[in-house]
mmCIF file of the N, C-alpha and C atoms, coordinates in Angstrom:
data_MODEL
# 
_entry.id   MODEL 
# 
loop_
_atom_site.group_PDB 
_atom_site.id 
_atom_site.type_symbol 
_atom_site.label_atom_id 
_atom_site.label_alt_id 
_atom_site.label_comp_id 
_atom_site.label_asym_id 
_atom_site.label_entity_id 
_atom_site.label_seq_id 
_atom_site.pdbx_PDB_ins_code 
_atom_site.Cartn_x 
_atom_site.Cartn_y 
_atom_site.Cartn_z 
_atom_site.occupancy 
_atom_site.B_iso_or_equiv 
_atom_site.pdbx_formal_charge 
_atom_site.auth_seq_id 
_atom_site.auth_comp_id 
_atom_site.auth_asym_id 
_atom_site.auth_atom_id 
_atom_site.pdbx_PDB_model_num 
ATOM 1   N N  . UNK A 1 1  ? 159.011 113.249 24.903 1.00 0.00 ? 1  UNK A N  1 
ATOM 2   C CA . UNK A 1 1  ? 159.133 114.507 24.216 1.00 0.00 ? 1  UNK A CA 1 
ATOM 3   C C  . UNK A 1 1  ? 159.573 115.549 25.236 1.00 0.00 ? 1  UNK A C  1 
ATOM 4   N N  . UNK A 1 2  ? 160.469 116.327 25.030 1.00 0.00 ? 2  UNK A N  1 
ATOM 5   C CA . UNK A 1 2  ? 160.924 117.698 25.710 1.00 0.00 ? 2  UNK A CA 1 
ATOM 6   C C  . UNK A 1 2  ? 161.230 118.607 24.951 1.00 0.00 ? 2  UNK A C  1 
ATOM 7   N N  . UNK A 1 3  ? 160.792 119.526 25.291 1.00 0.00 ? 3  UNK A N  1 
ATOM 8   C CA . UNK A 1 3  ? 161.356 121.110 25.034 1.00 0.00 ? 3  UNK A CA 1 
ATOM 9   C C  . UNK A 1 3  ? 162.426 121.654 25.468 1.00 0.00 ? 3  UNK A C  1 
ATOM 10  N N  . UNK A 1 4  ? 163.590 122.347 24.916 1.00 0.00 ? 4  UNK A N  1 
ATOM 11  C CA . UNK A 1 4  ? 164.091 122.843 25.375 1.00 0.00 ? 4  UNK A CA 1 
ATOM 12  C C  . UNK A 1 4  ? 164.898 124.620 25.265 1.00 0.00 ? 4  UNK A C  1 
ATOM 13  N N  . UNK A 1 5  ? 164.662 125.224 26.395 1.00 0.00 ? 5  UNK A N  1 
ATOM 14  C CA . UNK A 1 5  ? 165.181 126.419 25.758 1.00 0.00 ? 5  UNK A CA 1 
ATOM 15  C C  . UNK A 1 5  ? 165.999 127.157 26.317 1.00 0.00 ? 5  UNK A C  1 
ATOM 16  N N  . UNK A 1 6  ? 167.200 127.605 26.018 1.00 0.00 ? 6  UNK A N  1 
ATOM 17  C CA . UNK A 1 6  ? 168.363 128.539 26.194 1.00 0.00 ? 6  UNK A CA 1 
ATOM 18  C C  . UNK A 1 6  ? 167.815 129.753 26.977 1.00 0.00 ? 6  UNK A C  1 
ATOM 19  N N  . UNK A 1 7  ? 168.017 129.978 27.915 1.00 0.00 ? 7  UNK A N  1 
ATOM 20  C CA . UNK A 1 7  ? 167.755 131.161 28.909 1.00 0.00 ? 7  UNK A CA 1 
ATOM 21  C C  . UNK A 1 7  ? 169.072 131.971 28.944 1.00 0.00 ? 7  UNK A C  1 
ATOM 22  N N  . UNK A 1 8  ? 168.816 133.403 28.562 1.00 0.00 ? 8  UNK A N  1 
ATOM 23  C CA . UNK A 1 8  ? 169.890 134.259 28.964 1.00 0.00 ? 8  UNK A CA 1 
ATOM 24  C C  . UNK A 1 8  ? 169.975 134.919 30.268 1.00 0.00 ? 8  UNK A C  1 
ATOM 25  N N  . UNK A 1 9  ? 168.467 134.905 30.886 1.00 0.00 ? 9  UNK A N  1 
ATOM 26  C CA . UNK A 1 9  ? 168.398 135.338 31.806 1.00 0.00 ? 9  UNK A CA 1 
ATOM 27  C C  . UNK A 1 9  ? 166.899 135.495 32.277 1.00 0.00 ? 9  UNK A C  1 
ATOM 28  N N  . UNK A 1 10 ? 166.407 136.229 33.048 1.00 0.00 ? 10 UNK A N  1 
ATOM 29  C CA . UNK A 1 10 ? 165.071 136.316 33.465 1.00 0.00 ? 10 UNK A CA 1 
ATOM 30  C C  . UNK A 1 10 ? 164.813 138.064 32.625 1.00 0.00 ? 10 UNK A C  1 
ATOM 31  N N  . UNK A 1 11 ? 163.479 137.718 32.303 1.00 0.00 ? 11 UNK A N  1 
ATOM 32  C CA . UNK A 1 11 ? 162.373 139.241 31.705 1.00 0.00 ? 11 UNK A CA 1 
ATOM 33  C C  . UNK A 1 11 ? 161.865 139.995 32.554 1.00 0.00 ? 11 UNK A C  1 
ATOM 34  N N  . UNK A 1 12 ? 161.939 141.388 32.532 1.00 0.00 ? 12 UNK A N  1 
ATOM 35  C CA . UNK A 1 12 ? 160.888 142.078 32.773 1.00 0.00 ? 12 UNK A CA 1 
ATOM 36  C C  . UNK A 1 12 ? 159.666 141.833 33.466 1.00 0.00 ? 12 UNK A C  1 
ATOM 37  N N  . UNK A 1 13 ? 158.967 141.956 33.906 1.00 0.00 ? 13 UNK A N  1 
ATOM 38  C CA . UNK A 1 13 ? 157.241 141.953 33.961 1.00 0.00 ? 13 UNK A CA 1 
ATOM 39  C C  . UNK A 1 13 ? 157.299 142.629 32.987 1.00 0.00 ? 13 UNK A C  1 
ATOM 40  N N  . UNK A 1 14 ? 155.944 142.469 32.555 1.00 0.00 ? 14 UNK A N  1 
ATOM 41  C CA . UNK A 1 14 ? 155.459 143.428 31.327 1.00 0.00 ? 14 UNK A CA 1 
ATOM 42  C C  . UNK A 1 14 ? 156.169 143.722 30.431 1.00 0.00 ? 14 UNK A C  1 
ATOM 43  N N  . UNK A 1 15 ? 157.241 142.828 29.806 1.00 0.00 ? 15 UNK A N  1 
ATOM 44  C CA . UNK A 1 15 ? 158.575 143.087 28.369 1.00 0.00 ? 15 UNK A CA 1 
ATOM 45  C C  . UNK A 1 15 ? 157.368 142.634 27.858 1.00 0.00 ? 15 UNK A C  1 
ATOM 46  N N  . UNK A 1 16 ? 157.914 142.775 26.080 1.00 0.00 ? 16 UNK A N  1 
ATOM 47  C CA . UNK A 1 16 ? 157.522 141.506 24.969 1.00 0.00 ? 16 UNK A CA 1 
ATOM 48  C C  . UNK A 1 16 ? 157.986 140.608 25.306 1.00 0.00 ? 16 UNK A C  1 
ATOM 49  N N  . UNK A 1 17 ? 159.109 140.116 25.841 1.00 0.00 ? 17 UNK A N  1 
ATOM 50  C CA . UNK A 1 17 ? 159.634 138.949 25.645 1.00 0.00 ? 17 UNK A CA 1 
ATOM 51  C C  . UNK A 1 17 ? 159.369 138.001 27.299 1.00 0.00 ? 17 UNK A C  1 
ATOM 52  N N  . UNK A 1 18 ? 158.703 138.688 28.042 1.00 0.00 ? 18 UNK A N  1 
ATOM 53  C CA . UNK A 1 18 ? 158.051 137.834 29.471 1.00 0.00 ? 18 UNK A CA 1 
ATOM 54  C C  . UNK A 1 18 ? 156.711 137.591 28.814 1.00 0.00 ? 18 UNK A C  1 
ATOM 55  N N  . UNK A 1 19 ? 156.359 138.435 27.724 1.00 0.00 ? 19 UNK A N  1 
ATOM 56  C CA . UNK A 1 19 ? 154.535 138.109 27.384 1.00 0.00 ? 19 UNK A CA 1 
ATOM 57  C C  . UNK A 1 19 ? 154.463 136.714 26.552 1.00 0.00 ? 19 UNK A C  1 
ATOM 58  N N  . UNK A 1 20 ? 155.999 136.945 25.627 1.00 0.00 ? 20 UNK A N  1 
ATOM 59  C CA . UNK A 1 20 ? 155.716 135.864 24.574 1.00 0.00 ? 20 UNK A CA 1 
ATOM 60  C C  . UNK A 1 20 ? 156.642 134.507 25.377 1.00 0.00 ? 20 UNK A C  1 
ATOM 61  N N  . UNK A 1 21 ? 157.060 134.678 26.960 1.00 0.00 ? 21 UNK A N  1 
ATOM 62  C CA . UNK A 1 21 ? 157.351 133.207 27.812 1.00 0.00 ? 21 UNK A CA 1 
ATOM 63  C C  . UNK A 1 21 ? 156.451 132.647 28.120 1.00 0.00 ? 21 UNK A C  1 
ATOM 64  N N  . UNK A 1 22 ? 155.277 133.673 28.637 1.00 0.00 ? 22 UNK A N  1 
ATOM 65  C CA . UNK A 1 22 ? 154.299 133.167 29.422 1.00 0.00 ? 22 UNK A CA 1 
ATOM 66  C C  . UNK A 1 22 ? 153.270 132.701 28.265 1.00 0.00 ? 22 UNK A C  1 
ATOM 67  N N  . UNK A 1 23 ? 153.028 133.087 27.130 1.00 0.00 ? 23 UNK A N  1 
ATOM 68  C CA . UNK A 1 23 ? 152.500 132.403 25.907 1.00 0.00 ? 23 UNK A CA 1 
ATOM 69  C C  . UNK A 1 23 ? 153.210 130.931 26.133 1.00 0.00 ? 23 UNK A C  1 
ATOM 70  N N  . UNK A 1 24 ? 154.333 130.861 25.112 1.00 0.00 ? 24 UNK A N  1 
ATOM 71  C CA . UNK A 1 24 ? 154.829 129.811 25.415 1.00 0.00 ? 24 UNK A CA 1 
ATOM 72  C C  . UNK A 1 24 ? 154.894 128.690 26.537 1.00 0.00 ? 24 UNK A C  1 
ATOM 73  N N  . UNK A 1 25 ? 155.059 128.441 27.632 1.00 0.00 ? 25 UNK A N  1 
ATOM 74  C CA . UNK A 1 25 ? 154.720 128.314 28.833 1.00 0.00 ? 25 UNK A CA 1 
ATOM 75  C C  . UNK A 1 25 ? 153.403 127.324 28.787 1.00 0.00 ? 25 UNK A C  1 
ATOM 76  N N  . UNK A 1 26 ? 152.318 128.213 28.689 1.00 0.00 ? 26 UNK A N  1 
ATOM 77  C CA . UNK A 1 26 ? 150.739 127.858 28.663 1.00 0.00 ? 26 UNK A CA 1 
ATOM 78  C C  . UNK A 1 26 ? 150.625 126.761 27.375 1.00 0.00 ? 26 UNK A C  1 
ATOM 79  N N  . UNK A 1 27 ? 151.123 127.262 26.618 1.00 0.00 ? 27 UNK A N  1 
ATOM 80  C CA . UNK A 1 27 ? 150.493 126.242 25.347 1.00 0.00 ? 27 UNK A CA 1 
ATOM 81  C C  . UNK A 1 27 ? 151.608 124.841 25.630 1.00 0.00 ? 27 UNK A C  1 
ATOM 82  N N  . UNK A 1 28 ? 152.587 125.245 26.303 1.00 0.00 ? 28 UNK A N  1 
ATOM 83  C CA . UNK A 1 28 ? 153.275 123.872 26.642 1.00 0.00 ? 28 UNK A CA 1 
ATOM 84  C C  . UNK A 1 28 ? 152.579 123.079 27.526 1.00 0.00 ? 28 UNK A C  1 
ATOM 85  N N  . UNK A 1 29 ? 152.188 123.239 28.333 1.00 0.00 ? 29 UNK A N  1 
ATOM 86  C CA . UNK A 1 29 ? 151.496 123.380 29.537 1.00 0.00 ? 29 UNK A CA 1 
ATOM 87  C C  . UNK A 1 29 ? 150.365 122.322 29.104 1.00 0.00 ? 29 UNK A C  1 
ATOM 88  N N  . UNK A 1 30 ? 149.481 123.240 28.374 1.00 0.00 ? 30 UNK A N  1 
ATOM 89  C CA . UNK A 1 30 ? 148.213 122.798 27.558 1.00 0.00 ? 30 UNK A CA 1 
ATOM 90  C C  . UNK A 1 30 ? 148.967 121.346 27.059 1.00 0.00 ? 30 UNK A C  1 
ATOM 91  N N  . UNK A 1 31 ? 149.549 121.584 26.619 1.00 0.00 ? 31 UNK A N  1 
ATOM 92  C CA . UNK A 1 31 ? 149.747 120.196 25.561 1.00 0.00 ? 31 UNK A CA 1 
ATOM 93  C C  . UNK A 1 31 ? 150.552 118.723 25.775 1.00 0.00 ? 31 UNK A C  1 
ATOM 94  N N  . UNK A 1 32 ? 150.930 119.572 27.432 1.00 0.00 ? 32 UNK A N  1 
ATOM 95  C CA . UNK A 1 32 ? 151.504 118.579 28.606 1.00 0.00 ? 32 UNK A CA 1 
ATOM 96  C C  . UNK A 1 32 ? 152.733 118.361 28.158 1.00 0.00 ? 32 UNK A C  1 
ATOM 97  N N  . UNK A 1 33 ? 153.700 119.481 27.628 1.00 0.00 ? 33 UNK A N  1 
ATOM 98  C CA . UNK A 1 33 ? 155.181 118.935 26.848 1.00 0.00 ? 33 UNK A CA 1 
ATOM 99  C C  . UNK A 1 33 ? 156.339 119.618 27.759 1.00 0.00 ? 33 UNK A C  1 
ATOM 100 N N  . UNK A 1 34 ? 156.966 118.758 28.399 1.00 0.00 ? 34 UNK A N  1 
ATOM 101 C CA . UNK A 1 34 ? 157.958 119.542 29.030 1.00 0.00 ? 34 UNK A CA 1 
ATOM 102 C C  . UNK A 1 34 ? 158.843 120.647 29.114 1.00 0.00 ? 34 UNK A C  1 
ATOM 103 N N  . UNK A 1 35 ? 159.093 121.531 29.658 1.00 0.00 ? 35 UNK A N  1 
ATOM 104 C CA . UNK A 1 35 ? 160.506 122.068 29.241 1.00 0.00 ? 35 UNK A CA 1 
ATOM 105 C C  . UNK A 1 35 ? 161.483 122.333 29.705 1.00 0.00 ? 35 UNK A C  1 
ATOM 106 N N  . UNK A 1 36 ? 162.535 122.148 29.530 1.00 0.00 ? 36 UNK A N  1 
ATOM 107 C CA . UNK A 1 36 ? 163.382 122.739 30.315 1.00 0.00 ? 36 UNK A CA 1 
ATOM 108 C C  . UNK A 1 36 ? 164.359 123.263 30.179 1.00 0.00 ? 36 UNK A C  1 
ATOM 109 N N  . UNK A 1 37 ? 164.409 124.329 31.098 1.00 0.00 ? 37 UNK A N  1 
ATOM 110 C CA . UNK A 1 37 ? 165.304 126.227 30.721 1.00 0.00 ? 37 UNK A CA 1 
ATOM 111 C C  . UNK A 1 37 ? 166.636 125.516 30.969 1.00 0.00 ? 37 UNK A C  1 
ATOM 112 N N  . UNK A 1 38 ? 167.975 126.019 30.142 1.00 0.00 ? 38 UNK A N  1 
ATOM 113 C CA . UNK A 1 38 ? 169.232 125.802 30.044 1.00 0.00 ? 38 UNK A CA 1 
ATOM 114 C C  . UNK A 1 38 ? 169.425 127.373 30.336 1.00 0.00 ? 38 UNK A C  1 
ATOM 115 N N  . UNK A 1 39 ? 170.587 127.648 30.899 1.00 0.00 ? 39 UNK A N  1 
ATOM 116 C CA . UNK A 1 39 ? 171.068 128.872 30.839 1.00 0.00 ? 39 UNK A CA 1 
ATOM 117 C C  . UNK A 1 39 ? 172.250 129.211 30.202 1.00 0.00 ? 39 UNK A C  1 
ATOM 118 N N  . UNK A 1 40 ? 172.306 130.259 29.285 1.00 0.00 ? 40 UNK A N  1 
ATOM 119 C CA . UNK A 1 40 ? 173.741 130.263 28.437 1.00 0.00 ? 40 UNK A CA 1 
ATOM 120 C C  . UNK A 1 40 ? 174.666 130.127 28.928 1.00 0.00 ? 40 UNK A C  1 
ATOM 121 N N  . UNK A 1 41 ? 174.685 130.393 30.198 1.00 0.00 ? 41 UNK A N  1 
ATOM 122 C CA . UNK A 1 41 ? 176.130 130.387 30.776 1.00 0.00 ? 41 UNK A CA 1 
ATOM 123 C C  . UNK A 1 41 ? 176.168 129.230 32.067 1.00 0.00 ? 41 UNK A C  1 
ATOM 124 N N  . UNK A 1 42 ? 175.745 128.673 31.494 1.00 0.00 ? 42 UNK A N  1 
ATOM 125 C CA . UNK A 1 42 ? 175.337 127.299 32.576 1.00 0.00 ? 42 UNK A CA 1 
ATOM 126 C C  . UNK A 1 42 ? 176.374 126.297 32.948 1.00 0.00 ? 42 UNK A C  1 
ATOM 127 N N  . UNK A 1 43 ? 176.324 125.095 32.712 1.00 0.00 ? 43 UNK A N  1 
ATOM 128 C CA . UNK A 1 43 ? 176.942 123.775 32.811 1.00 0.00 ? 43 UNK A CA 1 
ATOM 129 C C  . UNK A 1 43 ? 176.432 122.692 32.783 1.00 0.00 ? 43 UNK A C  1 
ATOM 130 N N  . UNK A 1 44 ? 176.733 121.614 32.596 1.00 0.00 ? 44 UNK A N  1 
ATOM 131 C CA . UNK A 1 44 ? 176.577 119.892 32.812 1.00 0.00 ? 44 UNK A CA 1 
ATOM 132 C C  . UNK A 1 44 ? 175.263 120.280 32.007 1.00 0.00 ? 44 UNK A C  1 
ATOM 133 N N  . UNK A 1 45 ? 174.851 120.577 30.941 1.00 0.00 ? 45 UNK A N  1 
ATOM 134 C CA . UNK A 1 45 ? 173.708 120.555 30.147 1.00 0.00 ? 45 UNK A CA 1 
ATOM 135 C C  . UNK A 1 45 ? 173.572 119.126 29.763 1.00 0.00 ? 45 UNK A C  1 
ATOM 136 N N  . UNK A 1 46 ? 174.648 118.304 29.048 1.00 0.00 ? 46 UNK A N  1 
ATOM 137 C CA . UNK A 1 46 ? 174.461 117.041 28.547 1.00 0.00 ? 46 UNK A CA 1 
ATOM 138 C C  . UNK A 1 46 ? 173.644 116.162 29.566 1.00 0.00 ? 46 UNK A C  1 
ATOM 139 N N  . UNK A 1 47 ? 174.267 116.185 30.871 1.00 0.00 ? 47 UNK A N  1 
ATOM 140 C CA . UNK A 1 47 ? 173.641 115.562 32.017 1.00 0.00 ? 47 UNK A CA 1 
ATOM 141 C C  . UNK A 1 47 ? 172.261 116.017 32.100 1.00 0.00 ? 47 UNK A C  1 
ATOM 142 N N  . UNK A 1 48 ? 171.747 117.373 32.336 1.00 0.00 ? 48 UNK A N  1 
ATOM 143 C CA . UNK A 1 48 ? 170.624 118.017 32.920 1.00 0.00 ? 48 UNK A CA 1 
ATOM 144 C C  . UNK A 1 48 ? 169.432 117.447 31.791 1.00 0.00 ? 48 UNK A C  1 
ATOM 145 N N  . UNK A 1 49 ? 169.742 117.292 30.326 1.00 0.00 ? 49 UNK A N  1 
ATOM 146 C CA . UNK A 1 49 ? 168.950 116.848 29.177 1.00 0.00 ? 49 UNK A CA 1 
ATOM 147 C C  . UNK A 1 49 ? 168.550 115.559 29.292 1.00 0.00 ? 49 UNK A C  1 
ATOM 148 N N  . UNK A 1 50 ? 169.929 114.619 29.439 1.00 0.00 ? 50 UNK A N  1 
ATOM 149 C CA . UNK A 1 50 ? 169.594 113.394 30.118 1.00 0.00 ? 50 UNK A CA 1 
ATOM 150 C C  . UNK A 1 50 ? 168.739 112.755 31.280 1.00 0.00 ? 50 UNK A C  1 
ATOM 151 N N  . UNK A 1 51 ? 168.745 113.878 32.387 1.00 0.00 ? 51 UNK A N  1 
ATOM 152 C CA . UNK A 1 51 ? 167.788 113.628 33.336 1.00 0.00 ? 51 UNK A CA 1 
ATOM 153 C C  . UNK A 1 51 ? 166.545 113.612 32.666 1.00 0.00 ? 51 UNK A C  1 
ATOM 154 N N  . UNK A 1 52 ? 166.120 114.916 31.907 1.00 0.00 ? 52 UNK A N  1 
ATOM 155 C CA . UNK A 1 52 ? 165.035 115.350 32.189 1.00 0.00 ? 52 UNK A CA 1 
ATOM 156 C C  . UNK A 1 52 ? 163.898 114.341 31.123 1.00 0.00 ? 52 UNK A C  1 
ATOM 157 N N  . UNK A 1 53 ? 165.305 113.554 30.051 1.00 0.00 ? 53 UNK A N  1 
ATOM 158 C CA . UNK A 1 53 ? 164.286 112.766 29.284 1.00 0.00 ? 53 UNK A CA 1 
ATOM 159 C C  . UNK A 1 53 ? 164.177 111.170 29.940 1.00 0.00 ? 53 UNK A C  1 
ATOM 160 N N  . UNK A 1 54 ? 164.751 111.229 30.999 1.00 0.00 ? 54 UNK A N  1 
ATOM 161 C CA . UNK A 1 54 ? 164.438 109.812 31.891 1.00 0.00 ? 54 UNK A CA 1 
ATOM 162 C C  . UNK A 1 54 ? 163.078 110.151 32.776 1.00 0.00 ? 54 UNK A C  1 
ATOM 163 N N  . UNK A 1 55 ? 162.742 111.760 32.923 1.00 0.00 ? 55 UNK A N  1 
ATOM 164 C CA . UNK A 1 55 ? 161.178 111.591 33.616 1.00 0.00 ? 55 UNK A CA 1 
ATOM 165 C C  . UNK A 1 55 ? 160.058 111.084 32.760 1.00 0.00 ? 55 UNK A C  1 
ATOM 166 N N  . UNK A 1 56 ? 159.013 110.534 33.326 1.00 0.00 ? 56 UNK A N  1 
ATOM 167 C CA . UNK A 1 56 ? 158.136 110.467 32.918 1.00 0.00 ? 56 UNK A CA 1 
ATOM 168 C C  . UNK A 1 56 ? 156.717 111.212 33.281 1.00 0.00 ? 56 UNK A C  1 
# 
């Protein structure tokens, strides 16, 4: 199982939207489910997805 989520960029301290990462984050965390940040303007995503579901 992985998570994955589209990053536009990095938050604030103290935004809504760094409060509701670091939510997110924890309950992933908690529930031991991976994730991993893509960035919109990124590359080789197909590859980077592929890695990340060969960890265990």
């Amino acid at each position: 199982m992985l998570t994955i989520k589209a990053d536009g960029g990095s938050h604030k301290p103290g935004s809504k939207q760094a409060a509701r990462d670091a939510k997110k984050n924890s309950i992933l965390e908690k529930c031991a489910v991976p994730l991993l940040r893509l960035r919109t303007d990124g590359s080789r995503e197909k590859e980077k997805i592929k890695n990340a579901l060969k960890r265990d």
